[in-house]
Backbone as CSV, one residue per row, in Angstrom:
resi,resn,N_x,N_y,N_z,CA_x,CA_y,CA_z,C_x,C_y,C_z
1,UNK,13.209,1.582,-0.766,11.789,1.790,-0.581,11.529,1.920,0.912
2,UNK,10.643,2.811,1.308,10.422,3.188,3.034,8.878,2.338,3.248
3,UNK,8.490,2.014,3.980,7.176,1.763,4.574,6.341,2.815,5.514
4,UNK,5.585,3.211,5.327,4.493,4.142,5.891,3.051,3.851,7.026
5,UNK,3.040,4.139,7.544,1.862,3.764,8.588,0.916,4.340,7.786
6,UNK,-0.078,4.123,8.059,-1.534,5.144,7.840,-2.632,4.777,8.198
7,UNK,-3.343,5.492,8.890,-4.714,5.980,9.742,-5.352,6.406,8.073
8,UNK,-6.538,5.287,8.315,-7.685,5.417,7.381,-8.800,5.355,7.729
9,UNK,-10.029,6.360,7.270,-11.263,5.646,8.036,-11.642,4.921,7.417
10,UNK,-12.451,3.860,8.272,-12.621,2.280,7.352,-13.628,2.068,6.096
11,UNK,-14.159,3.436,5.976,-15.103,4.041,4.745,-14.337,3.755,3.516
12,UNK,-13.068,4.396,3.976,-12.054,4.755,2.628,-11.117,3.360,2.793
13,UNK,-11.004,2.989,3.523,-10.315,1.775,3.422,-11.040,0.892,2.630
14,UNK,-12.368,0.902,2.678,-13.268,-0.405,2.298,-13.278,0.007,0.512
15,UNK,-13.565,1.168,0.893,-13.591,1.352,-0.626,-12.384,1.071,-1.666
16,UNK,-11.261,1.732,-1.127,-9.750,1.228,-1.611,-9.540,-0.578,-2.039
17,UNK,-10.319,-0.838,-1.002,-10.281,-2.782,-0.851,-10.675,-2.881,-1.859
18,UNK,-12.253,-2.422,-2.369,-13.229,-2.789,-3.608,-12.099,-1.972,-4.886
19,UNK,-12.052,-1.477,-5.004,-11.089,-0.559,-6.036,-10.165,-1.439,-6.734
20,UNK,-9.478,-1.694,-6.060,-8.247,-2.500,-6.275,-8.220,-3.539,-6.599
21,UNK,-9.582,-4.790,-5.807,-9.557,-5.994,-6.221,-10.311,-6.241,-7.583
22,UNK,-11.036,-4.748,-7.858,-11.918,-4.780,-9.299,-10.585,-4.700,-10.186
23,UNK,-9.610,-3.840,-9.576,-8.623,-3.320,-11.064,-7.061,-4.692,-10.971
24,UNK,-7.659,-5.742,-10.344,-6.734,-6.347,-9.858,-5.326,-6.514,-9.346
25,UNK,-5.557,-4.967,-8.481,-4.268,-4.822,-7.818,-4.164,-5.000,-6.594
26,UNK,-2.611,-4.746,-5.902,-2.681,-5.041,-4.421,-3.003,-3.378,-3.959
27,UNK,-3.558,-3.635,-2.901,-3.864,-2.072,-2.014,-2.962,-1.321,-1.767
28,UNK,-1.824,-1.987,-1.974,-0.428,-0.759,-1.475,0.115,-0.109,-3.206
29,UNK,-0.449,-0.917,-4.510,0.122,-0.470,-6.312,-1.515,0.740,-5.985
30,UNK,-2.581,-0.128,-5.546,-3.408,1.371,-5.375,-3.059,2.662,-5.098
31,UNK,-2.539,2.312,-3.436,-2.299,3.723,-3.121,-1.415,4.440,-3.436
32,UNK,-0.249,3.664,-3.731,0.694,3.811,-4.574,0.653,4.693,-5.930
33,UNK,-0.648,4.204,-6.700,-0.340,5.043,-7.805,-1.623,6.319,-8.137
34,UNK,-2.262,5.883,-7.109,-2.991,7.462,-6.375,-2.302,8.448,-6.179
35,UNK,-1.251,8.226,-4.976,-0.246,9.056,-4.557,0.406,9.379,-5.805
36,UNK,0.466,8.901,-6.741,1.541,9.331,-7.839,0.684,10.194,-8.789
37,UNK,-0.499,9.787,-9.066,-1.062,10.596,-9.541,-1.258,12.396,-9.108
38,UNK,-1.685,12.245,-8.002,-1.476,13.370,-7.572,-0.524,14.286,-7.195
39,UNK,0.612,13.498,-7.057,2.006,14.070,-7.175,1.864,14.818,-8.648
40,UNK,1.919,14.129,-9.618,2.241,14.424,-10.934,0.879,15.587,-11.085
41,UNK,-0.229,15.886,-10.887,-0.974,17.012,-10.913,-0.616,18.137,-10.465
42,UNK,0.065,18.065,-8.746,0.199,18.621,-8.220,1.794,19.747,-9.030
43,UNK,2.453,18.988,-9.096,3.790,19.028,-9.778,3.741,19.637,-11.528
44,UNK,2.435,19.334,-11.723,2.303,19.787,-13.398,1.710,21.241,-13.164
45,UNK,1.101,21.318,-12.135,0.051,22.555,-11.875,1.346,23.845,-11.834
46,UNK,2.071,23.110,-10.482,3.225,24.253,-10.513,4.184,24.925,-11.277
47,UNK,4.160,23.422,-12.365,4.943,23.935,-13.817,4.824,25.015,-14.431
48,UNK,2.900,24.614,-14.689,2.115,25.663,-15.594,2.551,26.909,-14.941
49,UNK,1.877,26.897,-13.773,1.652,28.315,-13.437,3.398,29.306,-13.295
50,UNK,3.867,28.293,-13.133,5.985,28.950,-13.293,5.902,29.576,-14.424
51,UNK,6.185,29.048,-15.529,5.956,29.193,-17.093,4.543,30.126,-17.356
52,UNK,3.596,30.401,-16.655,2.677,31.579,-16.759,3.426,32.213,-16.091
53,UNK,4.237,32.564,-15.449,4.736,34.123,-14.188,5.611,34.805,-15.669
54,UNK,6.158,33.620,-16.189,7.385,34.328,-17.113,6.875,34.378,-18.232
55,UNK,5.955,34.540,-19.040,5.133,34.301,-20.018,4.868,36.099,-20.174
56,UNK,5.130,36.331,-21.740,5.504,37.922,-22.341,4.249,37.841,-23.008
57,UNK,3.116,38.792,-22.877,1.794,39.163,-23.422,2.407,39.042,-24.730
58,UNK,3.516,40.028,-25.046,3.785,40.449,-26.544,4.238,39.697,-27.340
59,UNK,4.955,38.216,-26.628,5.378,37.588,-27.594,4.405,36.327,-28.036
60,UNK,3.648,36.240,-27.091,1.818,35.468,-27.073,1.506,35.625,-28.280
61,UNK,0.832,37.473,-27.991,0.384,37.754,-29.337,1.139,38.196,-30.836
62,UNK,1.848,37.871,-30.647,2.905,37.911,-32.117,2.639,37.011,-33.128
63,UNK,2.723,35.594,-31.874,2.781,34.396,-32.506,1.113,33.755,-32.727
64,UNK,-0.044,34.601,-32.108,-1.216,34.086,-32.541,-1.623,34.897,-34.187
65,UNK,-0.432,35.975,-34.179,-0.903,36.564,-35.446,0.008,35.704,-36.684
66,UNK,0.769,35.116,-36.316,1.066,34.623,-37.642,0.408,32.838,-37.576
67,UNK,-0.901,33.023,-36.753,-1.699,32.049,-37.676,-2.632,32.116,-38.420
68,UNK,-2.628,31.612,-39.331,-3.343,31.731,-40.788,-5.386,31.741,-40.212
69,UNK,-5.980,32.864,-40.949,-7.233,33.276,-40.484,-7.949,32.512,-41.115
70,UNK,-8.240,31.417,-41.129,-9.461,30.480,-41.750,-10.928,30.604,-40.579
71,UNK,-12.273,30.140,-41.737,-13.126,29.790,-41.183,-13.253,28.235,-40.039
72,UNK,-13.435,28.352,-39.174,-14.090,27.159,-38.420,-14.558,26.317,-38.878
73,UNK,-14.003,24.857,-38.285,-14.591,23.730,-38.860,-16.119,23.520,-38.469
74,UNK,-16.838,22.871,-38.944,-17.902,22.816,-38.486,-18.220,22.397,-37.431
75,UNK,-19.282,22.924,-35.869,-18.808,22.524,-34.291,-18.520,23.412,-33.867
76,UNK,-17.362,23.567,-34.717,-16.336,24.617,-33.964,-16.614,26.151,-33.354
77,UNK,-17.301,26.068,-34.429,-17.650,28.237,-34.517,-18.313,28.256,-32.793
78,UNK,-18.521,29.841,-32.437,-18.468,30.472,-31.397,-20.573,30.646,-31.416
């Protein structure tokens, strides 16, 4: 595990303080799993959009035609 400096303004610091002691964690499992969160967005985003570059119109629509044409549940409709 590494240790990190960080420059916060004391806005966001204060708030982090309140955050954490509501969710009863320490300020470093906070930022900690902030940072992870956004890792994992960041990291899912790039997935998607990989898997969209290689993504075949034709084989999309192939497979939306062999689903069965029912009416909408109720809500649902357009």
């Amino acid at each position: 595990m590494s240790a990190l400096n960080l420059r916060l303004p004391d806005s966001v610091h204060r708030h982090i303080r309140e955050i954490a002691k509501e969710d009863g964690v320490s300020i470093n499992l906070f930022i900690t799993s902030a940072v992870s969160e956004k890792i994992s967005a960041l990291t899912t985003e790039n997935y998607i959009a990989e898997r969209a570059r290689k993504a075949r119109k034709g084989a999309f629509a192939r497979v939306l035609d062999r689903v069965p044409q029912r009416k909408p549940m109720p809500g649902d409709e357009r």
